[in-house]
C-alpha positions in Angstrom: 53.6 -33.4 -12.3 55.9 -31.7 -14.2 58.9 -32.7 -16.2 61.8 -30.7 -17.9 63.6 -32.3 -21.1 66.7 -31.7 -22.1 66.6 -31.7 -26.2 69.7 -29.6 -27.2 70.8 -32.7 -29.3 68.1 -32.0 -31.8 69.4 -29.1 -32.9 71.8 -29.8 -35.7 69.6 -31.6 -37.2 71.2 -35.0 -37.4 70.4 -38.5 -36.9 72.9 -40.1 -34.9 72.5 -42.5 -32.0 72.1 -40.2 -29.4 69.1 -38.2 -31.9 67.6 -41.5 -32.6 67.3 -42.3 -28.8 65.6 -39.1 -28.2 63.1 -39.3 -31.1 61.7 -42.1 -30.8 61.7 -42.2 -27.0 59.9 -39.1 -27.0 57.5 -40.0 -29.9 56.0 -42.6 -27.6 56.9 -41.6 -24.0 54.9 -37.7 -24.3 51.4 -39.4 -25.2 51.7 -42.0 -22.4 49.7 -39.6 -19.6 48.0 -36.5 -20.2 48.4 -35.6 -16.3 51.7 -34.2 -17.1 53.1 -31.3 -17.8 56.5 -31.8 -20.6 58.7 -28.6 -20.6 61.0 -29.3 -23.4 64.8 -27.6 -23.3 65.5 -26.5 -26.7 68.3 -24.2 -26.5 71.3 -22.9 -29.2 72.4 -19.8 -31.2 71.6 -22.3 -34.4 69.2 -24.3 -34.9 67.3 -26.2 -37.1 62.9 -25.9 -37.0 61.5 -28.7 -35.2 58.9 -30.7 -37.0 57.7 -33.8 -34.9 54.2 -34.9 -34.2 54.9 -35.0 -30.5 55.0 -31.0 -30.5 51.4 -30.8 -31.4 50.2 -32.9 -27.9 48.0 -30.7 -25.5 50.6 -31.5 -22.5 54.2 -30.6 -24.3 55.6 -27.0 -24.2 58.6 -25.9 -26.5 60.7 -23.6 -24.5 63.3 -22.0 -27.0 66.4 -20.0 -26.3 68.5 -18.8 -28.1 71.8 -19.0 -25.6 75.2 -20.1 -27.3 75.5 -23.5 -25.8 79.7 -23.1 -25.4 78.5 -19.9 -23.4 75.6 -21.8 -21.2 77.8 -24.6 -20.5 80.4 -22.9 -19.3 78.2 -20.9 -16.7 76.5 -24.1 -15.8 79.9 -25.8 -14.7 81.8 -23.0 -13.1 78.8 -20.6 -12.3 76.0 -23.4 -11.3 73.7 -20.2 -13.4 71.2 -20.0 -14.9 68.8 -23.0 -13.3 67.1 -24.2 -16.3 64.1 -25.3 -14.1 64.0 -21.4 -13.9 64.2 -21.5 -17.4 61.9 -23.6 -17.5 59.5 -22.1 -15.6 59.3 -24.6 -13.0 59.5 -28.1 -13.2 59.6 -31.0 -10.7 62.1 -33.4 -12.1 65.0 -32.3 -15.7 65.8 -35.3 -17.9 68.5 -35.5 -19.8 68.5 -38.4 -22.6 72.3 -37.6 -22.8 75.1 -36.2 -21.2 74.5 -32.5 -21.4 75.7 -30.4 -18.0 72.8 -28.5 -16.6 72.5 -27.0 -13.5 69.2 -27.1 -11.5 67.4 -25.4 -8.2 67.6 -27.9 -4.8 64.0 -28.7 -5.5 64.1 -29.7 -8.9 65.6 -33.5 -9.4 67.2 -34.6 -11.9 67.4 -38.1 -14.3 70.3 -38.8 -16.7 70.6 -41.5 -19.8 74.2 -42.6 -20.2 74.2 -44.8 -23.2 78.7 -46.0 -22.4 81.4 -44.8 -21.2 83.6 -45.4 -24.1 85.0 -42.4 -23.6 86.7 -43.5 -20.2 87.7 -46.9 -21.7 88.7 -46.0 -25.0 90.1 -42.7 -24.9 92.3 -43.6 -28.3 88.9 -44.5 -30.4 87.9 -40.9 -30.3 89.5 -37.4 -31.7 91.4 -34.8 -29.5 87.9 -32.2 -30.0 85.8 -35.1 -29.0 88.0 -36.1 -25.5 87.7 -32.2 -24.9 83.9 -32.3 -25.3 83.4 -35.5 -22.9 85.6 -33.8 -20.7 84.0 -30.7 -20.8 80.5 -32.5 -19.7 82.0 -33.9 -16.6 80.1 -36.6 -16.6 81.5 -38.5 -13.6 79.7 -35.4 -11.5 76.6 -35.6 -13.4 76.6 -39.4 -12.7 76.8 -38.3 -8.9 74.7 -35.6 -8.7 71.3 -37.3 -10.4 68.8 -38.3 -8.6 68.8 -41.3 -10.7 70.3 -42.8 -13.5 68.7 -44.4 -16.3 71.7 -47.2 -18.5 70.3 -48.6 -21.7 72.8 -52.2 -21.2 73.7 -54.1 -17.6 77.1 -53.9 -19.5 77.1 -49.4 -19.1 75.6 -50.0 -15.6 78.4 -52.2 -14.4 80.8 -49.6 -16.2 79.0 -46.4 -13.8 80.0 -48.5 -10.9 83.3 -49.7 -11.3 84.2 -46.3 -13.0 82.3 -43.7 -11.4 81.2 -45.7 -7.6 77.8 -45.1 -8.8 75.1 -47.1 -5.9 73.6 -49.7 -7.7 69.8 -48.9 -6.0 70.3 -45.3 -8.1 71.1 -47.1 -12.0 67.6 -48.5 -13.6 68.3 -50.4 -16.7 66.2 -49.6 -19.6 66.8 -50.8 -23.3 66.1 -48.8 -25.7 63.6 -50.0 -29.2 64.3 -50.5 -32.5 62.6 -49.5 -35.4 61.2 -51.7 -37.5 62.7 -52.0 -40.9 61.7 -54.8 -42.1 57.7 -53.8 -42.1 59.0 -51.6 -45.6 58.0 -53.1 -48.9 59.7 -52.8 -52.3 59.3 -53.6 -55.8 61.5 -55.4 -57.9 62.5 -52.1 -59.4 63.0 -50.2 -56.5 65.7 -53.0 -55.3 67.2 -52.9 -58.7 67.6 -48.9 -57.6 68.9 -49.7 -54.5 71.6 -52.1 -55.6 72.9 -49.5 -58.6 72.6 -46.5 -55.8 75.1 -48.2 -53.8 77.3 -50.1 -56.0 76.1 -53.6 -54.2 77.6 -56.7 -55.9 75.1 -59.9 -55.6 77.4 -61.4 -53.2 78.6 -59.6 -50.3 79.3 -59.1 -46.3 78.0 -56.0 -45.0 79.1 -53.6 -42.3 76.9 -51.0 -41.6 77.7 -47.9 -39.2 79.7 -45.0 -38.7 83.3 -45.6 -39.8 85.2 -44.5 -36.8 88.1 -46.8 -34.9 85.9 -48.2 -32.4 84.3 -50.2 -34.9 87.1 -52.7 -35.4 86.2 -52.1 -39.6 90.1 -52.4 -40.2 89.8 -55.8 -37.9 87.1 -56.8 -40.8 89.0 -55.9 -43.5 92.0 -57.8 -42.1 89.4 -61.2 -41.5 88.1 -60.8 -45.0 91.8 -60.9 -46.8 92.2 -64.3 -44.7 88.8 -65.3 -45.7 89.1 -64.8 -49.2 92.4 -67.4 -48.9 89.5 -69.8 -48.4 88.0 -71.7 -51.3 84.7 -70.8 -50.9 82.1 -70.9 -53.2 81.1 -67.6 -54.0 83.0 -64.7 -54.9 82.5 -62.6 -52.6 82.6 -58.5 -51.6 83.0 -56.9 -48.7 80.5 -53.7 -48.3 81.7 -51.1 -45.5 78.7 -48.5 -45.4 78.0 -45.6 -43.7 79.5 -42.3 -43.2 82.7 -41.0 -41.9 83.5 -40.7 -38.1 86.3 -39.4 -36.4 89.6 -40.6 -37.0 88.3 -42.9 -40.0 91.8 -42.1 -42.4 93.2 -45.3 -41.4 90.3 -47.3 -42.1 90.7 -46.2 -46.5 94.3 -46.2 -45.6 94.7 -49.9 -45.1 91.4 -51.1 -47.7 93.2 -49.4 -50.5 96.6 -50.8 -49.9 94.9 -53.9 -49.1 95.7 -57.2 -51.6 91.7 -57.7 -51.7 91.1 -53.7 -52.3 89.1 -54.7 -55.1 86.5 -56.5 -53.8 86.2 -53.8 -51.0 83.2 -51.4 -51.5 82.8 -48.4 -49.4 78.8 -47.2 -49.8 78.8 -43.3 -47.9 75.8 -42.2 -46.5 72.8 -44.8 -46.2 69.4 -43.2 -46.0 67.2 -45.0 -43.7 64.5 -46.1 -45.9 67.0 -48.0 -47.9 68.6 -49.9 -44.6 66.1 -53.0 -45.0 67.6 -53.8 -48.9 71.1 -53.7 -47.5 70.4 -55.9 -44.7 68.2 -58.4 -46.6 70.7 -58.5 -49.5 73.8 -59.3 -47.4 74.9 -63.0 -47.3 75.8 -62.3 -43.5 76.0 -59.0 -41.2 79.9 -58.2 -39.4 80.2 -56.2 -36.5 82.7 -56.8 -34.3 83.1 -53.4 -32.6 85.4 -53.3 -29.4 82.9 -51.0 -27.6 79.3 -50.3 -27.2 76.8 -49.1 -24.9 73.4 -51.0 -26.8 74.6 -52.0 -30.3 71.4 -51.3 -33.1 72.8 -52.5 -36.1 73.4 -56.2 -35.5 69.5 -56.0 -34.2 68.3 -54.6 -37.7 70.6 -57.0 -39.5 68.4 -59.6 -37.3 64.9 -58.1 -38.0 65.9 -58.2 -41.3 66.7 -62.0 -41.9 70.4 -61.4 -41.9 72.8 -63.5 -39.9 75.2 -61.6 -37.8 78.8 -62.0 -36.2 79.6 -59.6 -33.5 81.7 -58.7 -30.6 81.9 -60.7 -27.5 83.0 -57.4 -25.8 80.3 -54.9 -23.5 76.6 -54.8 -24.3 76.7 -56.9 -27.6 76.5 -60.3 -26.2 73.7 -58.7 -23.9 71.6 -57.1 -26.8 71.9 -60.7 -29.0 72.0 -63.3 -26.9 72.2 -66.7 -28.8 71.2 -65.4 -31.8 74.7 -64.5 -33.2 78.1 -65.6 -33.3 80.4 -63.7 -30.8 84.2 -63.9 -31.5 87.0 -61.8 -30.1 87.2 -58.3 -32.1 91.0 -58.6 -31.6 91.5 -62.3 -32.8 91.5 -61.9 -36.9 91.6 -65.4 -37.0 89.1 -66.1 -35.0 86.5 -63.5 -37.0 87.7 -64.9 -40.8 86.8 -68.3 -39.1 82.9 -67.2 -38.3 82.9 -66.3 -41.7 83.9 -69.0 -43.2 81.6 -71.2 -40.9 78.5 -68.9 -41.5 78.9 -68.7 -44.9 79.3 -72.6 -45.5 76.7 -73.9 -43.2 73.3 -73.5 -44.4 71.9 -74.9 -41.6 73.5 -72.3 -38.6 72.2 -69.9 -41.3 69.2 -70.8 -40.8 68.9 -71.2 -37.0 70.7 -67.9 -36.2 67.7 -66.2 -38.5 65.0 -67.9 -36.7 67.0 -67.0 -33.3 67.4 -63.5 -35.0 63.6 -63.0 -35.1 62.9 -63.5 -31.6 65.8 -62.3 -30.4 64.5 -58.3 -31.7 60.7 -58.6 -30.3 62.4 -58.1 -26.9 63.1 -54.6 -27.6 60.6 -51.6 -28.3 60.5 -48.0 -28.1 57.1 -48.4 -26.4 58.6 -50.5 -23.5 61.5 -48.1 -23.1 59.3 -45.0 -23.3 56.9 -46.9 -20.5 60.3 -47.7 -18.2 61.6 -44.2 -18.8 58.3 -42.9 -17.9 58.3 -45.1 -14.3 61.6 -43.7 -13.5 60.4 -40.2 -14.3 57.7 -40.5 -12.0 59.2 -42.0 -8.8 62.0 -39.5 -8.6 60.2 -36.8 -7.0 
């Protein structure tokens, strides 16, 4: 057998979601049966030098090209040209770990990951470029036209039917990993590093993720001014980190004319290897986007000893279970009020860790790349 994988995401360079998914699906999905043949789609005018240890295996080919995608995907959707099995060189079923148009020979099937449809719900989350690009993609036909569909939450699979009439018997289910953060070890110093790198105060609630409006941050910010009208014990910070999304002027807009913008601490960029500090050092872990398709970070937080409040909205309550606190993302109220119970309550503390624990062995990379791989195989 022979399978076609679409990897144009890879070549900015980035680590996103959508990069992360592909990585590390990839890094244990390619090694799981020498028998087949993996033709990997690595196409654009620019881009970055691959350098991942799943190139070197016997049975994976890197087929570059050096196409403008603008230009490909534009042919693709009003041309149906070129077939990238073609490309390819023939293969018997194209994967796409994302949304990608492509257009394919009769013979060849075809397998697409949709992580959400956000971009059908929430339209107002994203910038004007971004609609444009979802649109673009037309992702309601590739939904259609797949032979099957692989969603990473029950939550995006109920989305492909309601929105896009999608026959259940096509949509397989397949959470994706995490990685394990928690397995680093540091040294006193290196901690003391950490906490100067990033400005982190000794007390402090930490969001971590792209700062973007679907992340409800200015619905944190807003819980934390009510929470600090509590008495509580400590005093403590709020730490928003990550790096800017679309649309994210709003979110500085309302911390700086905020009456707590002093106690508000916004990071930038967090490089992975430092994740597992920032987790382990937070008093508790807030997340209460209003949309998501899997939701890592309140996982990590998990894996990493830290109690989390989330969303009770799409995927989250499915990727937690009971091992957080759900509230409404639009009841302020409601949120300030998990943070002041969490906070006081050593022993919920201390059950939603030990809930936390178990709650992240449910999901690995290896078991995704192994389900990926089944659905692979039985869509000839």
């Amino acid at each position: 057998m022979i399978i076609g994988i679409d990897i144009r995401m890879l070549a900015r360079g980035t680590r996103s979601g959508i990069e992360e998914y592909t990585i590390n699906l990839l890094s244990n999905m390619l090694k799981l049966d020498n028998n087949i043949q993996f033709k990997l789609f690595y196409n654009g005018y620019k881009k970055v030098d691959l350098e991942y240890d799943f190139l070197k295996l016997s049975n994976v080919q890197l087929k570059e090209f050096k196409i403008p995608n603008r230009l490909l995907d534009f042919s693709f959707q009003y041309f149906g040209y070129p077939k990238v099995d073609k490309l390819l060189g023939g293969v018997d079923v194209f994967f796409s770990p994302h949304i990608f148009s492509s257009a394919v020979s009769k013979n060849c099937k075809t397998v697409t990951t949709f992580h959400d449809l956000s971009f059908e719900n929430h339209r107002e989350f994203y910038s004007a470029s971004k609609n444009y690009w979802h649109f673009s993609m037309n992702p309601k036909k590739q939904a259609r036209k797949s032979g099957k569909i692989i969603a990473v939450s029950n939550s995006t699979k109920e989305d492909l039917m309601k929105i896009y009439k999608i026959n259940t018997k096509k949509i397989k289910v397949v959470y994706s990993g995490i990685n394990s953060l928690s397995s680093i070890e540091y040294s006193k110093s290196s901690i003391s590093e950490i906490k100067k790198k990033y400005n982190l105060p000794e007390n402090y609630i930490l969001y971590l993720g792209t700062i973007e409006p679907r992340k409800n941050i200015i619905g944190i910010i807003r819980a934390f001014e009510e929470l600090k009208k509590y008495n509580t014990k400590k005093n403590y910070k709020l730490v928003i980190a990550g790096s800017r999304g679309w649309l994210c002027k709003d979110v500085f807009e309302v911390a700086k004319n905020s009456a707590v913008m002093n106690d508000i601490i916004f990071t930038g960029f967090i490089d992975d290897d430092d994740k597992s500090i920032l987790y382990k050092l937070a008093d508790i872990f807030v997340y209460p986007s209003f949309y998501e398709g899997f939701g890592f970070p309140p996982l990590e937080a998990m894996q990493n000893t830290t109690p989390v409040i989330t969303s009770n909205f799409s995927s989250l309550p499915e990727a937690v279970g009971d091992a957080a606190i759900t509230v409404n993302p639009y009841n302020i109220d409601e949120l300030a009020r998990a943070m002041k119970d969490l906070l006081g309550d050593e022993n919920l503390r201390n059950n939603l860790i030990e809930k936390g624990i178990k709650q992240t062995k449910k999901f690995s990379w290896q078991k995704c790349a192994e389900e990926t791989l089944d659905v692979l195989k039985s869509t000839r």
